[in-house]
C-alpha positions, 0 to 999 in steps of 0.5 A: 184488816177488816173495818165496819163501813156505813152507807154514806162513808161509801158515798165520794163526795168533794173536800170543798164544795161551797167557797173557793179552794185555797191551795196549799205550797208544796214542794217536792220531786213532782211539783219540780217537774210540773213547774219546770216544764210549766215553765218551758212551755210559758216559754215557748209560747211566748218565744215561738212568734218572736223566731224568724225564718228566711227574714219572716216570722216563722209561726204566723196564722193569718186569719185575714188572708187565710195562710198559715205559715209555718217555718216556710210551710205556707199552708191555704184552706185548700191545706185543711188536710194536712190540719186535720191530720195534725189535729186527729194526731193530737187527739189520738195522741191524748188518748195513748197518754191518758190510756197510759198515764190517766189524766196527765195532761191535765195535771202538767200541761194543760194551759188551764193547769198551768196559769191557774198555778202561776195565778196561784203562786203570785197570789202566795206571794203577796197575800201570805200562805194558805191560813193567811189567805183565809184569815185575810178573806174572812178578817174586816177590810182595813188599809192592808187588805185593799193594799194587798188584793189591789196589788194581786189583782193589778199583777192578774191584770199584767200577766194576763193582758201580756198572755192575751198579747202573745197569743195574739202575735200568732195572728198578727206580725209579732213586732209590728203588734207589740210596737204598736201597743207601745204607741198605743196605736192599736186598731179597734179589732186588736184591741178587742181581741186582746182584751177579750183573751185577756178577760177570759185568762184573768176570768179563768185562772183567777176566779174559776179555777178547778171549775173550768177542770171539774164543770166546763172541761169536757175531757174531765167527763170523758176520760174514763171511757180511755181507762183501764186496770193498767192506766196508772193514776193517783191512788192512795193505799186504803188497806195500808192507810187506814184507819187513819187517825192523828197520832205523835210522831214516834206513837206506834200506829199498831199500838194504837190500832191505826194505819200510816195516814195520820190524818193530816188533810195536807193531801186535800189542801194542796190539790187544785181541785179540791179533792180528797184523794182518799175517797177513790178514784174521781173525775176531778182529779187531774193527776198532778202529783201534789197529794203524792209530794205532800204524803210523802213528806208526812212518812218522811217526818214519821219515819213511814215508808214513802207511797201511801198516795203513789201513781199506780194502777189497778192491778198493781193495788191488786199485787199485779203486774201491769201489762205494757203491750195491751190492746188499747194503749197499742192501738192508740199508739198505732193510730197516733203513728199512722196519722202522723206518717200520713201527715208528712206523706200528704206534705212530701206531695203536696206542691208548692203552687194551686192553680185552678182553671175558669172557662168564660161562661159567657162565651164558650168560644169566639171566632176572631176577624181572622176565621180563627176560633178562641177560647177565653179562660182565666187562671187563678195562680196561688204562689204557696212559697215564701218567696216572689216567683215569675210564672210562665203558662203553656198548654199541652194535649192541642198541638194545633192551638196556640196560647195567648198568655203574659209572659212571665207573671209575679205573684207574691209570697202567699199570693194569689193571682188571676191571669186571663188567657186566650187559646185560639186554633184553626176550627178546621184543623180540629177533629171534635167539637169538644178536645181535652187540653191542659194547662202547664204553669211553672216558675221560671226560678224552680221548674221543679214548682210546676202544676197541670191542670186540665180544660176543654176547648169548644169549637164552632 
């Protein structure tokens, strides 16, 4: 089927370029999946600073004395490579997803996505479906109409100020920070920051909406870099669909020289982004499958074949078959898993305790009244468990000195502690000037906690 294109028809551009979008309801088979697991994962944002391990909260990332603690794991800022493991995993892993699935993410995970619908539904249930809420926006305001956009409005407020607060639970102790706004006992730095995030959810998923997927988003303008002619993405089925035109349910589209999109534009009124599928492919689309659900329930009512919008890539558009092992996706998928394992090697080695050795730059030795020569250090101790240990100080490599050190020190669950020490010897006793020593720190509860680190010591 051959058809006589003009020069601007081969020009995408937007649905909706002026105005705000409103979306249509749509129900069906992805739209399930999307708001069961926009669900689950309101869920668990919500739940994850309320769970407790060993009698602390298990998520915890306190900013003001710089640890993270997370299910007993006490990361410092001398953990920052076991973050940026995580976060080039997180990275990379995106990449295999979006090389596989296209923009995926976006369409089902992404928080942006996630509250820009659930700002979106409660607005259908208070404000009407979507030809209510444009009559309603362009009808007088009368008693009815503050009533209504009062009442959205004040529910936007509540659901991102409460969004705001469970975010802010991952910074400061859950219970303590939701008492306190039950009090309304707040320090003036939590409530900056609550209201602030607050601010941004109800700027975000109430007013920008698609803009913050199509304008601000950097990953909208990068994506199609990690595509290819086997990433499966929305694709409407132009030689099956057209020419598309209106047409009565039991009409036959080849007596009337048309193809099976009847040009109904319920594709372009529930996607969040304002798109028309039918255009081709176009970095706004986030790949969520409305349009899909949509069509679908137009072929069903006319008795079509389901798939004119459908996931599929382009081979597959071509009669091709699409290649699941190539190089792109296996090398994504590699590099996720390799940044992974290094993850967890770096946590199997790292110790559970920092110690760092300072020598006194003031007086690199001293000799006492006794004709002895001292060497005064300080050591920095950080206890990176979740529990209060006893630490004991010993020191190797100089059997002819002695250490002058507390005997047991108490350091704090993510604590840090700096504890003076002296180490004397005989200068005569000692062959050089400069002799390598090191410094054994231990917890008495766990000799399996223990840590060396190495020092000089000068004599006269």
């Amino acid at each position: 089927m051959k058809f006589d294109i003009k020069e601007e028809d081969m020009i995408i551009k937007p649905y909706n370029t002026e105005g705000p979008i409103y979306i249509r309801e749509q129900k069906g088979f992805f739209q399930r999946i999307r708001r069961n697991l926009g669900w689950l994962l309101m869920l668990t944002f919500i739940a994850i600073p309320w769970i407790q391990y060993n009698g602390q909260q298990a998520v915890l990332l306190d900013v003001a004395t710089q640890t993270f603690t997370i299910f007993g794991l006490t990361l410092l800022p001398q953990d920052f490579m076991i973050l940026a493991l995580l976060f080039m995993a997180g990275a990379f892993a995106l990449f295999f997803v979006t090389n596989w699935l296209g923009r995926v993410w976006c369409g089902y995970t992404c928080p942006q996505t996630i509250w820009m619908l659930m700002f979106s539904w409660v607005e259908q249930r208070i404000e009407g479906t979507r030809n209510q809420r444009i009559k309603l926006d362009k009808s007088q305001w009368t008693l009815s109409t503050w009533r209504k956009k009062i009442t959205k409005h004040s529910a936007w407020i509540v659901i991102s100020v409460l969004t705001a607060t469970s975010f802010m639970a991952y910074f400061i102790p859950a219970k303590s920070l939701y008492m306190e706004m039950l009090t309304f006992e707040w320090s003036g730095i939590t409530s900056f920051w609550v209201f602030l995030f607050a601010f941004c959810t109800y700027g975000n998923a109430g007013f920008l909406r698609e803009k913050m997927c199509t304008i601000a988003c950097p990953y909208s303008r990068f994506q199609a870099v990690m595509f290819d002619k086997d990433t499966l993405l929305v694709t409407y089925d132009n030689e099956r669909g057209e020419s598309r035109g209106p047409r009565k349910r039991k009409a036959d589209p080849k007596e009337l020289n048309l193809g099976d999109c009847v040009d109904c534009n319920l594709c372009v009124e529930v996607c969040p982004a304002g798109i028309d599928i039918r255009n081709g492919l176009q970095y706004e689309c986030i790949n969520c499958g409305l349009c899909i659900d949509a069509c679908d329930d137009t072929m069903e009512k006319f008795g079509y074949q389901k798939g004119l919008i459908k996931y599929a890539s382009e081979k597959q558009m071509e009669g091709k078959k699409t290649n699941p092992f190539r190089l792109k996706l296996i090398g994504y998928g590699a590099l996720t898993a390799l940044l992974i394992i290094s993850m967890f090697a770096w946590m199997l080695q790292r110790t559970p305790i920092e110690a760092s050795v300072l020598r006194d730059r003031n007086a690199l030795y001293r000799v006492n009244y006794e004709g002895l020569v001292e060497n005064p250090y300080t050591l920095t101790i950080i206890n990176k468990t979740q529990q209060a240990l006893h630490y004991s100080i010993a020191i190797e490599g100089l059997p002819e000195a002695t250490l002058s050190s507390p005997s047991s020190t108490l350091i704090q669950p993510g604590a840090m502690k700096r504890v003076p020490v002296t180490v004397t010897a005989d200068g005569y006793n000692i062959a050089h000037k400069v002799s390598k020593l090191q410094f054994v720190v231990t917890a008495q509860e766990d000799a399996s906690i223990t840590i060396t680190k190495d020092s000089q010591f000068y004599k006269n």
